[in-house]
KEKE-3310 file (N, C-alpha, C; in steps of 0.2 Angstrom, whole numbers, plus 5000, padded with zeros to 4 digits):
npx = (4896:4900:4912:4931:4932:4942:4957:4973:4982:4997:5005:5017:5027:5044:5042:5048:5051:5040:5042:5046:5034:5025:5026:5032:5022:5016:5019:5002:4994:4995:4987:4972:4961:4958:4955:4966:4976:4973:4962:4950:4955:4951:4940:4934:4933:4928:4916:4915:4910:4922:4926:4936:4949:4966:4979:4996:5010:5022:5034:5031:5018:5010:5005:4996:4989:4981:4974:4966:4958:4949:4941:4931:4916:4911:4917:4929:4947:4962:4979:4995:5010:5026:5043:5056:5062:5055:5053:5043:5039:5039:5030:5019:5019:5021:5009:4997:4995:4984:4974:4958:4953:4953:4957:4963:4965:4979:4985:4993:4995:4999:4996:4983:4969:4956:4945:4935:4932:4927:4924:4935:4940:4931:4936:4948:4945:4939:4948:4955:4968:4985:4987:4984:4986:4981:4985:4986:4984:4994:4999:5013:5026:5040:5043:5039:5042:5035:5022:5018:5007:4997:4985:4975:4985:5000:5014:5028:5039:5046:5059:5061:5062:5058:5049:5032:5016:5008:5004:5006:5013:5001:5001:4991:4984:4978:4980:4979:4979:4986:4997:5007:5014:5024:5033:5047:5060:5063:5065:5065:5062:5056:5043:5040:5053:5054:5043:5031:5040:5048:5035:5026:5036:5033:5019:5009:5002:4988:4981:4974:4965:4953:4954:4956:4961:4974:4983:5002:5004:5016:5026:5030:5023:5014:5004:5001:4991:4982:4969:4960:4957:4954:4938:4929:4918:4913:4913:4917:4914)
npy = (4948:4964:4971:4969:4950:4942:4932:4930:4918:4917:4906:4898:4896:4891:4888:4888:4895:4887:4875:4872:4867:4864:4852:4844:4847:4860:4878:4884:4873:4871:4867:4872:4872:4859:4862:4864:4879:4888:4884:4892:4905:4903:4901:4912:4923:4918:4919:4934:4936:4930:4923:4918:4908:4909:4897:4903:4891:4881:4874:4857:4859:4853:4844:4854:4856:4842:4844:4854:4853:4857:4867:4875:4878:4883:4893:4892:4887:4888:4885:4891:4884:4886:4880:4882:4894:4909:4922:4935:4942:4936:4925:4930:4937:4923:4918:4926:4926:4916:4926:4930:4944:4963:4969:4961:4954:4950:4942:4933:4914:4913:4923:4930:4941:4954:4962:4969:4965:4971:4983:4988:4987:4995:5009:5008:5009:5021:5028:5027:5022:5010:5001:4996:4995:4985:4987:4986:4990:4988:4985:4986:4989:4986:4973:4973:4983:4997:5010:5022:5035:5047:5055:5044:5037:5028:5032:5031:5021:5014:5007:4991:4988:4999:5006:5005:5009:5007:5006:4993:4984:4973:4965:4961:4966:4976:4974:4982:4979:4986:4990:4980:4983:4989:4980:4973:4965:4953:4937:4932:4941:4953:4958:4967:4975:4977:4980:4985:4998:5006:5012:5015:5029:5035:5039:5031:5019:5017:5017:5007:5006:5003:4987:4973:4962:4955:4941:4934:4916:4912:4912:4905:4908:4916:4907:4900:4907:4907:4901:4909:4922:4918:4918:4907:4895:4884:4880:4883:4864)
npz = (4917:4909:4900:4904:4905:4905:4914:4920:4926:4935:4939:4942:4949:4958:4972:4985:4996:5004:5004:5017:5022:5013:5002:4987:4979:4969:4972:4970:4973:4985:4999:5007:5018:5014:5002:4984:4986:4974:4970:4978:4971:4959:4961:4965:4955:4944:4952:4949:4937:4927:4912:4905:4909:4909:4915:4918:4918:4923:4934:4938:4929:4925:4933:4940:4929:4928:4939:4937:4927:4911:4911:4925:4935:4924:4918:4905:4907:4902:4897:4899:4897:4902:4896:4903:4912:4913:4918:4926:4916:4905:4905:4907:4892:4885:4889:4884:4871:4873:4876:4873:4872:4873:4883:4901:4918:4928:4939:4954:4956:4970:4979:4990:4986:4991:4982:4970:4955:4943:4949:4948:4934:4929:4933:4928:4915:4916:4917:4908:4908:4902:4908:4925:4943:4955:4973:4993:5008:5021:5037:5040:5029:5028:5023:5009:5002:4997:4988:4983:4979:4970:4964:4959:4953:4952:4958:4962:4969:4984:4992:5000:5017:5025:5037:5044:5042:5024:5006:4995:4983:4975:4967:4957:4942:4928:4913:4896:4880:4869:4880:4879:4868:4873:4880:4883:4868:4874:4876:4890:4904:4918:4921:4934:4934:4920:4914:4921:4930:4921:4915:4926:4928:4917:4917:4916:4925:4932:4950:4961:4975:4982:4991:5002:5013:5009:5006:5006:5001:4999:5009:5025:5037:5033:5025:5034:5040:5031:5031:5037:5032:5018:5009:5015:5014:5007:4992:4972:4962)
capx = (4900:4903:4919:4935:4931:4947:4961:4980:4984:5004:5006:5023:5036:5044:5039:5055:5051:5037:5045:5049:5029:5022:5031:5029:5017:5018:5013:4996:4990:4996:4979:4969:4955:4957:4956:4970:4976:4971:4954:4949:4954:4945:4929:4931:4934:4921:4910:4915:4912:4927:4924:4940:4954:4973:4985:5004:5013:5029:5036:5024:5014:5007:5002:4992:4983:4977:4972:4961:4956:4949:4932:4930:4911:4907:4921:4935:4952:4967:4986:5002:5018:5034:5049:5061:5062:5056:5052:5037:5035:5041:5026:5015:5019:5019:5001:4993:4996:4976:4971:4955:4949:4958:4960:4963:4968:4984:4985:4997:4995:5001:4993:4974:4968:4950:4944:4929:4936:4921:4926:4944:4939:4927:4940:4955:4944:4937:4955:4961:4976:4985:4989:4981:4989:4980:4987:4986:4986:4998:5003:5020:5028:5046:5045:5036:5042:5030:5021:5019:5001:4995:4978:4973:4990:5005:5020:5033:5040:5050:5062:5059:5069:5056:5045:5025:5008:5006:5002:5011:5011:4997:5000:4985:4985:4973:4982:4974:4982:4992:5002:5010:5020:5030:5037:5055:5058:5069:5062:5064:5061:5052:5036:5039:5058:5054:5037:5031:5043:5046:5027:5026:5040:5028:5014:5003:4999:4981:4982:4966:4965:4949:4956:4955:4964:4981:4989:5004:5003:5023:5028:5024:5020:5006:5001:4996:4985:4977:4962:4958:4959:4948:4930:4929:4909:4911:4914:4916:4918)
capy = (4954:4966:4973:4966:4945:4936:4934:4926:4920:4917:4898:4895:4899:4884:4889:4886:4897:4885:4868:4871:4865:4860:4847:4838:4851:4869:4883:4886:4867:4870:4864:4878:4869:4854:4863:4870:4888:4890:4885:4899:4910:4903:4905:4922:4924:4915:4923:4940:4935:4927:4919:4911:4911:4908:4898:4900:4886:4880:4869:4854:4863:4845:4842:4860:4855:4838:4843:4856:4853:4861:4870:4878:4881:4886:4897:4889:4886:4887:4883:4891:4880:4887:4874:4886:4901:4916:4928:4937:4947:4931:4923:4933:4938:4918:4917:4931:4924:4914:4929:4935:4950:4967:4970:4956:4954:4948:4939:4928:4911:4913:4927:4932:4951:4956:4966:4970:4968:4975:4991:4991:4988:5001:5016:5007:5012:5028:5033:5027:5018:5005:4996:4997:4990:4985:4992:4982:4994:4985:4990:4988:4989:4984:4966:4972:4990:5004:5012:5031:5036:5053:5058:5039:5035:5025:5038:5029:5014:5012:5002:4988:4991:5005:5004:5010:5008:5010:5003:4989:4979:4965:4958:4960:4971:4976:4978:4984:4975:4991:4990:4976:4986:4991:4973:4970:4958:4947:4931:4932:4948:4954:4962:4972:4978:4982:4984:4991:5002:5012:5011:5022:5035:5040:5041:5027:5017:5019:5013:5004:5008:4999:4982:4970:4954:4952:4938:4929:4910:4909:4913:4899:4910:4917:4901:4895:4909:4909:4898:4915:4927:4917:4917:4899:4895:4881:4883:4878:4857)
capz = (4918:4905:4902:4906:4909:4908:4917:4917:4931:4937:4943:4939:4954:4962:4978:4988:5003:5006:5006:5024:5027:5007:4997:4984:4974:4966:4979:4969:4975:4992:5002:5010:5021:5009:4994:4981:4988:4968:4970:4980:4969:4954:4963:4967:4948:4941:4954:4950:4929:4921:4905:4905:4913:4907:4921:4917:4923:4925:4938:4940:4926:4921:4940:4939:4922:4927:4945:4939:4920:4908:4914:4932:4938:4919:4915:4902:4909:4897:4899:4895:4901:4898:4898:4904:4918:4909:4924:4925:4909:4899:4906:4904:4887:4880:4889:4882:4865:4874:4879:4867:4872:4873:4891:4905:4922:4930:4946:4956:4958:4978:4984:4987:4986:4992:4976:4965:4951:4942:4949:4947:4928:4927:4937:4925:4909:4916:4916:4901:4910:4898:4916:4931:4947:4965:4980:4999:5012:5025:5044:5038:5021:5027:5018:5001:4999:4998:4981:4981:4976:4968:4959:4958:4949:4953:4957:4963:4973:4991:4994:5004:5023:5026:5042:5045:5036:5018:5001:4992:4975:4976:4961:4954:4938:4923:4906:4889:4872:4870:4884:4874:4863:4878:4882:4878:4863:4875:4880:4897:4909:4921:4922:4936:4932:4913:4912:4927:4934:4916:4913:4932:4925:4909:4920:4913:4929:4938:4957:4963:4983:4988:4993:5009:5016:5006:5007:5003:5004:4999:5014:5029:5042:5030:5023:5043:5042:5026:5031:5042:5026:5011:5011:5018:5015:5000:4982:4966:4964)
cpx = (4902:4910:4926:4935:4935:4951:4967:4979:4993:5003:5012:5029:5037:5042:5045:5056:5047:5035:5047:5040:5022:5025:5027:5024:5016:5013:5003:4991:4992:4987:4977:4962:4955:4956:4963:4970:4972:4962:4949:4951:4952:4938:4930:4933:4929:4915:4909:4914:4915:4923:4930:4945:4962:4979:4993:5007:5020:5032:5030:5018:5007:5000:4995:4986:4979:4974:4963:4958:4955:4943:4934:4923:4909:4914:4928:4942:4957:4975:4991:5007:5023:5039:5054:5058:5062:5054:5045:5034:5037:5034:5021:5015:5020:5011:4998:4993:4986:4973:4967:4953:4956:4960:4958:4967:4975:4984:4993:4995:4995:5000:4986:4974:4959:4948:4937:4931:4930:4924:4930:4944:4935:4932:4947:4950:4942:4944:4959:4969:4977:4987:4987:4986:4984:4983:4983:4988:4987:5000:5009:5022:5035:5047:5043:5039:5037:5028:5017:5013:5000:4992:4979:4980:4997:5011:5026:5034:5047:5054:5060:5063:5063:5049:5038:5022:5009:5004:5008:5007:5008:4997:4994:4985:4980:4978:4977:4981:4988:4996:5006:5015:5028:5035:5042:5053:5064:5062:5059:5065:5056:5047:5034:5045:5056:5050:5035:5032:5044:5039:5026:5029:5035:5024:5008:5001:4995:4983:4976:4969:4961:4949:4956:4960:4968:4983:4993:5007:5011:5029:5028:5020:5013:5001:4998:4990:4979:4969:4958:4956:4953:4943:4929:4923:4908:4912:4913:4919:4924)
cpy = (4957:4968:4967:4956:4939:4938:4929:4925:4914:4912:4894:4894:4891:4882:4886:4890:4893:4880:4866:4866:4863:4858:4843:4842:4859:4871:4883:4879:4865:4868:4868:4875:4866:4855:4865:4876:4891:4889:4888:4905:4909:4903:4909:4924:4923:4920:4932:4941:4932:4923:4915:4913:4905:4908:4898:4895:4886:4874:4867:4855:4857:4843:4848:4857:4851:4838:4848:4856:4859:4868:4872:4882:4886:4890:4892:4890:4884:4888:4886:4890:4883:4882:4876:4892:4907:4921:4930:4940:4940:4926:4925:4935:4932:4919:4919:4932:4919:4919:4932:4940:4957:4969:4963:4957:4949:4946:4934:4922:4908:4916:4930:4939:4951:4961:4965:4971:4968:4983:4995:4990:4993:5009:5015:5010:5019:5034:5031:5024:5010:4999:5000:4992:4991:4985:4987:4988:4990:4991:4993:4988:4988:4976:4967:4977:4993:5006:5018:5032:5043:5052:5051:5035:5034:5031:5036:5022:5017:5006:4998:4989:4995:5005:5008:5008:5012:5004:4998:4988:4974:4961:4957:4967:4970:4978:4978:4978:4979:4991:4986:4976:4988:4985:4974:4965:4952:4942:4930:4937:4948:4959:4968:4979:4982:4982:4989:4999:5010:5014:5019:5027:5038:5043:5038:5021:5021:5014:5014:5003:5003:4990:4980:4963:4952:4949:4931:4923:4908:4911:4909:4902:4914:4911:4898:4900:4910:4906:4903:4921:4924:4916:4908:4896:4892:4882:4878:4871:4856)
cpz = (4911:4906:4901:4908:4906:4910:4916:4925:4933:4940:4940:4942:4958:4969:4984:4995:5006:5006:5012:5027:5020:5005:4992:4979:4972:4972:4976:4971:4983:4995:5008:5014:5016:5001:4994:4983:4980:4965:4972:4976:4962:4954:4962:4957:4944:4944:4952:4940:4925:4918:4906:4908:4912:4915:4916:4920:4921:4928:4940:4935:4924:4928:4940:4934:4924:4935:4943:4930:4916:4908:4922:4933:4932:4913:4912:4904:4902:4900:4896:4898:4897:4899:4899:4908:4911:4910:4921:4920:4904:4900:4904:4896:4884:4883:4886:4876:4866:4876:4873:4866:4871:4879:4897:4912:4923:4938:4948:4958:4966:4983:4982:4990:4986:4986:4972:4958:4943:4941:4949:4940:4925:4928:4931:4917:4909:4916:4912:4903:4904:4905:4921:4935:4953:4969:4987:5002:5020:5031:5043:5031:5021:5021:5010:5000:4999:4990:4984:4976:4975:4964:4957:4953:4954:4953:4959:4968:4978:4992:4997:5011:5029:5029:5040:5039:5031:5013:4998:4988:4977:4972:4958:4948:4932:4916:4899:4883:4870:4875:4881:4872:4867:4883:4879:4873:4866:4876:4886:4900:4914:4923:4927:4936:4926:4910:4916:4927:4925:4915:4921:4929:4920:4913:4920:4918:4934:4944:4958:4971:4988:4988:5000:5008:5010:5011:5002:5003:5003:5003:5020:5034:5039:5028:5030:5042:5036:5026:5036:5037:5019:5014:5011:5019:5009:4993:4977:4966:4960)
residu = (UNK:UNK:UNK:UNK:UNK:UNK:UNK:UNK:UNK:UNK:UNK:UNK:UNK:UNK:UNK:UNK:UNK:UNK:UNK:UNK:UNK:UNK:UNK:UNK:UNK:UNK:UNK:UNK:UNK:UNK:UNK:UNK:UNK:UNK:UNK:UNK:UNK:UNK:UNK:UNK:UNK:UNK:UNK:UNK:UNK:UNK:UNK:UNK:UNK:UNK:UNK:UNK:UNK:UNK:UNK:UNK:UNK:UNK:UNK:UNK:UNK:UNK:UNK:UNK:UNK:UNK:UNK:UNK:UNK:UNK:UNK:UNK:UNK:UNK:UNK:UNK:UNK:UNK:UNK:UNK:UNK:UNK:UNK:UNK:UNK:UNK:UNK:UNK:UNK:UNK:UNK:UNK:UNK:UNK:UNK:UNK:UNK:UNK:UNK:UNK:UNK:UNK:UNK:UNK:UNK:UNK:UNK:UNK:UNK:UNK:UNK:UNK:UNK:UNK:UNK:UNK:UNK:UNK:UNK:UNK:UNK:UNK:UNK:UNK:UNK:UNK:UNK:UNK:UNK:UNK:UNK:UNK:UNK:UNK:UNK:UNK:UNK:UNK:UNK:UNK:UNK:UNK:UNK:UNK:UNK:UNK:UNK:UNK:UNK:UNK:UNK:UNK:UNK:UNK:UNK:UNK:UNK:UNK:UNK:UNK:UNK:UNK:UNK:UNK:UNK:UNK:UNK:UNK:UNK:UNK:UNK:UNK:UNK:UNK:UNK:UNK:UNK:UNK:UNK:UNK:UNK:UNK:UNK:UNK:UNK:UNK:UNK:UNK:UNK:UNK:UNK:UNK:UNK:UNK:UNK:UNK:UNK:UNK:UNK:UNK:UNK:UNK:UNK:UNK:UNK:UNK:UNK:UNK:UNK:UNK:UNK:UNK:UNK:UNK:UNK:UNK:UNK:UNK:UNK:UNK:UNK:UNK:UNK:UNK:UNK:UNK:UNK:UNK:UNK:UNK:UNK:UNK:UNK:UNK:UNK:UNK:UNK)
# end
């Protein structure tokens, strides 16, 4: 893969809406057809080029490291545990202290997004965006809020409450090395509060459209159906 070929990915939440039906192990090593929910999304990573790929952890973070080591199907596996809650931009910002390149993806540990992400790196450089975000276009948008699209750019966000098919946050996003500068200097924040949402106001997020089969496994009534949703046809060992 040229381009774009690492990625962070988000495996740090306690997972607390979905102890009613996995116990005992952070949501990203819930068991998806006997695998880790998180090992389907290191194939499709790997397959789609990663070079390496950066988990955050947290809770459990130790069970995380030693379940899936250091390597994954060729591509280098690297770790940042934080020892304390430091919300999503805290997270991201100690990770990305392994990140060597100048743009990388963002993902979540808990939810999978059908994407080329090829060609959400090629549309996020041909527009010069310092963050890119992907876009799930949903029946409903009452449980996630709604995101406000114009001329291939993010324009606003909906509350959540607010019925009918549209676009939501999927949690998957491409930043350059400059977006960086625009992090608070607190410790702990969040990525979508006070990075994000200012970052929309300027004008400096692309929305990526052609996406399929979001879902989010930290919910139980998704997680019964995610063996319906990933590409389920063997992977990496």
């Amino acid at each position: 893969m040229t381009g774009t070929d690492e990625a962070l990915v988000l495996a740090g939440g306690l997972g607390t809406r979905l102890r009613s039906v996995v116990q005992d192990v952070p949501k990203p090593l819930a068991p998806i057809d006997g695998r880790p929910f998180v090992a389907w999304l290191l194939d499709a990573l790997v397959a789609q080029g990663m070079r390496r790929i950066v988990l955050a952890t947290g809770y459990l973070g130790d069970v995380v490291e030693r379940e899936l080591g250091t390597t994954w199907a060729g591509a280098a596996l690297a770790y940042s545990r934080e020892t304390e809650p430091l919300g999503t931009g805290g997270a991201i910002a100690l990770a990305v202290n392994l990140i060597e390149g100048d743009s990388f993806f963002v993902l979540n540990g808990d939810t999978w997004l059908g994407i080329d992400y090829r060609a959400f790196d090629a549309q996020s450089e041909d527009d010069r965006a310092p963050l890119a975000m992907a876009l799930a276009h949903v029946d409903d948008t009452a449980r996630y809020g709604a995101v406000r699209v114009q001329d291939a750019h993010v324009a606003g966000f909906v509350e959540k409450g607010q019925s009918g098919p549209g676009y939501i946050n999927a949690g998957v996003y491409r930043l350059t090395r400059r977006m960086l500068d625009a992090f608070p200097g607190e410790k702990r924040f969040s990525f979508e509060k006070d990075v994000l949402e200012p970052a929309v106001v300027r004008g400096d997020v692309g929305a990526y459209t052609r996406t399929e089969g979001f879902i989010d496994i930290g919910v139980p009534e998704d997680y019964a159906r995610a063996a319906s949703v990933l590409p389920i046809s063997g992977g990496a060992p």
